[in-house]
GUDREN-964593 format. One record per residue (C-alpha): x, y, z; residue in one letter. Coordinates in steps of 0.25 Angstrom, whole numbers, always signed. Example, Ala and Ser with C-alpha at 12.3 -4.5 7.8 and 13.67 -1.06 7.14 Angstrom:
[[+49 -18 +31] a]
[[+55 -4 +29] s]
This chain:
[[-229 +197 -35] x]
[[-217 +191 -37] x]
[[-213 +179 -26] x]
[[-202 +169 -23] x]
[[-205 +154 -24] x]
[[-200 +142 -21] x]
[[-204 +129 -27] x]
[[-202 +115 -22] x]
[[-206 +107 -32] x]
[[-206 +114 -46] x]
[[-199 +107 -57] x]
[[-211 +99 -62] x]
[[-226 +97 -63] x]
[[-234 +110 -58] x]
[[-223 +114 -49] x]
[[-213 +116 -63] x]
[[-226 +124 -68] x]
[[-226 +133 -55] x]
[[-213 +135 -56] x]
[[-215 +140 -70] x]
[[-227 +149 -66] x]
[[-220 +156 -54] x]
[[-209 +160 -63] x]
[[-219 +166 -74] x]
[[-227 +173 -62] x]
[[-213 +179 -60] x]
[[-209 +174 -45] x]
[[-196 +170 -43] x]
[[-194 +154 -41] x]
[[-187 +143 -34] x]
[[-188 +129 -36] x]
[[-183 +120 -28] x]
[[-182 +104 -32] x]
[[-173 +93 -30] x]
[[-167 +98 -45] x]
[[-171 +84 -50] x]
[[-180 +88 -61] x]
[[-175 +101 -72] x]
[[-183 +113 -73] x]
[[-185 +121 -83] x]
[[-186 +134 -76] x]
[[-171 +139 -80] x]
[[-167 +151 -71] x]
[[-181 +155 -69] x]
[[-180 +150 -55] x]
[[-171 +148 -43] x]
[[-169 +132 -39] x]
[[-167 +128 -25] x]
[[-163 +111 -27] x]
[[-167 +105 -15] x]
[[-173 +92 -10] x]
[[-185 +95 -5] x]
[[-184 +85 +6] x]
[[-171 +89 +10] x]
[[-176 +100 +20] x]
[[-161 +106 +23] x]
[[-158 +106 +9] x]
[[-171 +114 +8] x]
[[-168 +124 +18] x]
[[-155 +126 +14] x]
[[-159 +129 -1] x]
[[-171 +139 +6] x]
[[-160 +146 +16] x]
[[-163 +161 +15] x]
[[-172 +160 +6] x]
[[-189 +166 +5] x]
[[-198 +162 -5] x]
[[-213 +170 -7] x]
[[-218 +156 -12] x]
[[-215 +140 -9] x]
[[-221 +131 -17] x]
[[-222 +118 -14] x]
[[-224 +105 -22] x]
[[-215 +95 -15] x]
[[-219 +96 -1] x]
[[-227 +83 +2] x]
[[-227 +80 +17] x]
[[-228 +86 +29] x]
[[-213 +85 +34] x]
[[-209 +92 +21] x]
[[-217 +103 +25] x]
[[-213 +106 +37] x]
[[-199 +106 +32] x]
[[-203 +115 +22] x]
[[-209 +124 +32] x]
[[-195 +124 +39] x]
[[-187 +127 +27] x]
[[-197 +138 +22] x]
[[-201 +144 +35] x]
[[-197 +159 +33] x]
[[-194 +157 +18] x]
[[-209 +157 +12] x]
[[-218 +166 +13] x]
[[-228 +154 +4] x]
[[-230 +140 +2] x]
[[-237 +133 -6] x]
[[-238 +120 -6] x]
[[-243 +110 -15] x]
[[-252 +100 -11] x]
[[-263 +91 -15] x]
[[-277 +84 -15] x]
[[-272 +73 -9] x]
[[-273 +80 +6] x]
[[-286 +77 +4] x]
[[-293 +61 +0] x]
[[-301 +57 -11] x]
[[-317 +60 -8] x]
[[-323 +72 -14] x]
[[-324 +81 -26] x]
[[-322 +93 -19] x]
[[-313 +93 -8] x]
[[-310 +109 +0] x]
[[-296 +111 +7] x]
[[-303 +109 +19] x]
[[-305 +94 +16] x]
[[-290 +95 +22] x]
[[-287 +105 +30] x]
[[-272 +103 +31] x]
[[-271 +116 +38] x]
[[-277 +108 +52] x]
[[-270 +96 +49] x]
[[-261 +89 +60] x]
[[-246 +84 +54] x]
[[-238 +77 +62] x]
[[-224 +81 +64] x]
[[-213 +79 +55] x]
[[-208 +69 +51] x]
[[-222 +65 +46] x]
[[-218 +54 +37] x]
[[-225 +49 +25] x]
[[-240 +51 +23] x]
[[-248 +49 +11] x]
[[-246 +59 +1] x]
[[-260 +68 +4] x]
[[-259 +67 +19] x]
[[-244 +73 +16] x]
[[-248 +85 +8] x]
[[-258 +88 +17] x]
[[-249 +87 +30] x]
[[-239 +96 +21] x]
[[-250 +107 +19] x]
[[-253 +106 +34] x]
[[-240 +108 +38] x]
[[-237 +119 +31] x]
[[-252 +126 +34] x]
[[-250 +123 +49] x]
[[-236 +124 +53] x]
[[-229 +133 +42] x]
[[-225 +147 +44] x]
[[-228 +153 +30] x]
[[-242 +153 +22] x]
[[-243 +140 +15] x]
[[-254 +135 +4] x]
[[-256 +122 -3] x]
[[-261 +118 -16] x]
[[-271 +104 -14] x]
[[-268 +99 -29] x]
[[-276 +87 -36] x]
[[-270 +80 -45] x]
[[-261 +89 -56] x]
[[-260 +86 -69] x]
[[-254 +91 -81] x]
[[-244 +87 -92] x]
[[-232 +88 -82] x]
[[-238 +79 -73] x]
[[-225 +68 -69] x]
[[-236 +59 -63] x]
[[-244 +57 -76] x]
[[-257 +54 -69] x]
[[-266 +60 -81] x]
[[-255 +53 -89] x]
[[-259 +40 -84] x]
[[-274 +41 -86] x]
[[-270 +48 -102] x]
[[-262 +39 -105] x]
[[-270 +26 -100] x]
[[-283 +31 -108] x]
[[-277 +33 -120] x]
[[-270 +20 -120] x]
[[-282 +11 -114] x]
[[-276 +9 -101] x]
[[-281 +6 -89] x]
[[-280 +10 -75] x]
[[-287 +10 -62] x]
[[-297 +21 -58] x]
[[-306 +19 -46] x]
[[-316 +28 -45] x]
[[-318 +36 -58] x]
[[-330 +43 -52] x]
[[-321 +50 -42] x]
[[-317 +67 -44] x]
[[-304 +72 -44] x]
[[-296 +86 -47] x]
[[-284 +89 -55] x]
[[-277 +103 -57] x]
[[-267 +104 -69] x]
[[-252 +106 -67] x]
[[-252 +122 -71] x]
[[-265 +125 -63] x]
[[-257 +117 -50] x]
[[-244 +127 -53] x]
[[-254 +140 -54] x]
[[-260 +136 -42] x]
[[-249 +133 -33] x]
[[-244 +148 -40] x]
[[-257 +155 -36] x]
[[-256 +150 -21] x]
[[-242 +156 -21] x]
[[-245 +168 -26] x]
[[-258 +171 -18] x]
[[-252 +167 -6] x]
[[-263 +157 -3] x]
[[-263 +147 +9] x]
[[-270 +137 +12] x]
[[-274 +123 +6] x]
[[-280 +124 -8] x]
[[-286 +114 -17] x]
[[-282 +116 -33] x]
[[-287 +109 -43] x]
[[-292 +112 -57] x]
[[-307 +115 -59] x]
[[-314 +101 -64] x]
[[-316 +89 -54] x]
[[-319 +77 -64] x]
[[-321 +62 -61] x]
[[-312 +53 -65] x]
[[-319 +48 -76] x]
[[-321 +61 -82] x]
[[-306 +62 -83] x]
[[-305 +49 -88] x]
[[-317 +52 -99] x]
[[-307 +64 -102] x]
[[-295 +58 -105] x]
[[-304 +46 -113] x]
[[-309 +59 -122] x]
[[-294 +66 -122] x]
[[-287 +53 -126] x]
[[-295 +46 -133] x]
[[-295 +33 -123] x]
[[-304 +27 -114] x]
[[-302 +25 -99] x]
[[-300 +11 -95] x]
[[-304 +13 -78] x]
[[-301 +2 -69] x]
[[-307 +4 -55] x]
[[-298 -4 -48] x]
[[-285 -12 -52] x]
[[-270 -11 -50] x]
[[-264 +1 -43] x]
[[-255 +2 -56] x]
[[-266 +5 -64] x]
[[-272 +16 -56] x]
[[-276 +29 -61] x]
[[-268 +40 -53] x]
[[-283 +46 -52] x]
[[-286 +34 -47] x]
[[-296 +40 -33] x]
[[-307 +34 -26] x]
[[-317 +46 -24] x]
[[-316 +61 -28] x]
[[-304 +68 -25] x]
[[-305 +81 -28] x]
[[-304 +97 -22] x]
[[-312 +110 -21] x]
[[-304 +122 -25] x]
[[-313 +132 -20] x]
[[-304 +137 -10] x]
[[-293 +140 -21] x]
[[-304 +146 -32] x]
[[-309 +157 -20] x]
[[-294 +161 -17] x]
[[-292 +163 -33] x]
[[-285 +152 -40] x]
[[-294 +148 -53] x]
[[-293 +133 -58] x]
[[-293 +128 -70] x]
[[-304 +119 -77] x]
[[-300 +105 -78] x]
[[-305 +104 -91] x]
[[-298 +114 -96] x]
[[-284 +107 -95] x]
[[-286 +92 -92] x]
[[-291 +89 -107] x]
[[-279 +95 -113] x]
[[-269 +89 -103] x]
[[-277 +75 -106] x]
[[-275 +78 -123] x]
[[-259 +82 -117] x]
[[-257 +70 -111] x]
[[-263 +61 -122] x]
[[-257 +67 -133] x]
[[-246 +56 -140] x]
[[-232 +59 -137] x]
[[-224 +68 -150] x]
């Protein structure tokens, strides 16, 4: 079925590839950004520039307008939801949000949902201020679980990787091993959880388009310990891994955890979604990203 979209947030990373898969499913698409950043999606879809932050600009750029779909990659805090609630209410009949593993601290392999269950938790009235960056994505999934007038979901994502990641975080690892470079690691014992930039956009996608709501955990299948990643990139480039386990915060690995951190994604699994094998893409993006410049 054909649907209406709106994107905040869809002119890089996964949300440029999202924007990209909602046009080839056929579903008529606006993307709406501060127009700082060039697209490449011509007059394939209808732009809406705005400020995110600027809650009357917002509304005034959403006046009369009704989107099947919301997707949502920039909302952060708990006062940007609720003003998102008040520029969409009657205006959406879906929201997705993204959100992340960070709602939830570092300690297991195999966290459920549940572990955070945003959907009972208390926020305080707006203006909230600033929190730390888990604490605000999980009062921002609250706010829209407990207090919105429309069916809302939200993606939890681990750490997203891919060869349009602006960060660089794998970079940073790739690029240290092949040149014998050291950094800071902690605990290289400790689990964690990836998901690759095309599997984040197909999943944010299916959530859309089966109307799911609800927190769900989304991570590619494959939980490896630190150092199996780092015995992977040794094979893939050719280097070997110089591990600190303590030093300068300038050195530190961006995987840099104390204890496992990781997510169980049954929940997603029984409603449909199929993840992909970790071994099946991380190899190759690790060969990608190795690969001397032309």
């Amino acid at each position: 079925m054909t649907q209406n979209v709106l994107v905040l947030g869809g002119t890089r990373f996964f949300g440029k590839i999202l924007v990209e898969k909602l046009i080839g499913a056929g579903h008529a698409v606006t993307i709406a950004t501060r127009g700082r950043t060039e697209d490449s999606f011509g007059d394939r879809v209808e732009r809406i520039k705005v400020d995110r932050a600027d809650e009357a600009a917002l509304a005034a750029a959403a006046e009369g307008r009704y989107w099947d779909v919301v997707y949502d990659n920039i909302c952060y805090t708990a006062d940007e939801a609720r003003a998102a609630i008040r520029v969409f209410d009657g205006k959406v009949g879906h929201y997705v949000l993204t959100s992340s593993l960070s709602v939830y601290g570092a300690g297991s392999a195999d966290m459920p949902e549940e572990r955070v269950d945003t959907a009972s938790l208390d926020v305080p009235p707006s203006p909230v201020g600033k929190v730390p960056y888990g604490e605000g994505k999980a009062q921002a999934e609250a706010v829209f679980f407990r207090e919105a007038p429309f069916p809302a979901a939200a993606a939890r994502f681990p750490i997203v990787l891919g060869p349009n990641d602006y960060t660089k975080r794998l970079h940073f690892h790739v690029d240290r091993i092949k040149n014998g470079v050291s950094f800071v690691m902690p605990n290289t014992q400790a689990c964690i959880c990836f998901i690759y930039e095309e599997e984040a956009a197909d999943f944010l996608k299916w959530l859309g388009e089966t109307g799911q709501t609800g927190p769900f955990n989304a991570a590619s299948a494959g939980k490896p310990k630190l150092r199996e990643l780092l015995a992977l990139i040794d094979r893939e480039t050719g280097g070997s891994a110089i591990v600190m386990s303590e030093g300068p915060e300038s050195e530190a690995s961006p995987f840099g955890i104390e204890d496992d951190w990781a997510m169980d994604t049954s929940r997603a699994e029984s409603a449909g979604f199929v993840f992909r094998s970790l071994d099946d893409w991380l190899p190759p993006l690790v060969r990608e990203l190795a690969a001397p410049e032309a």
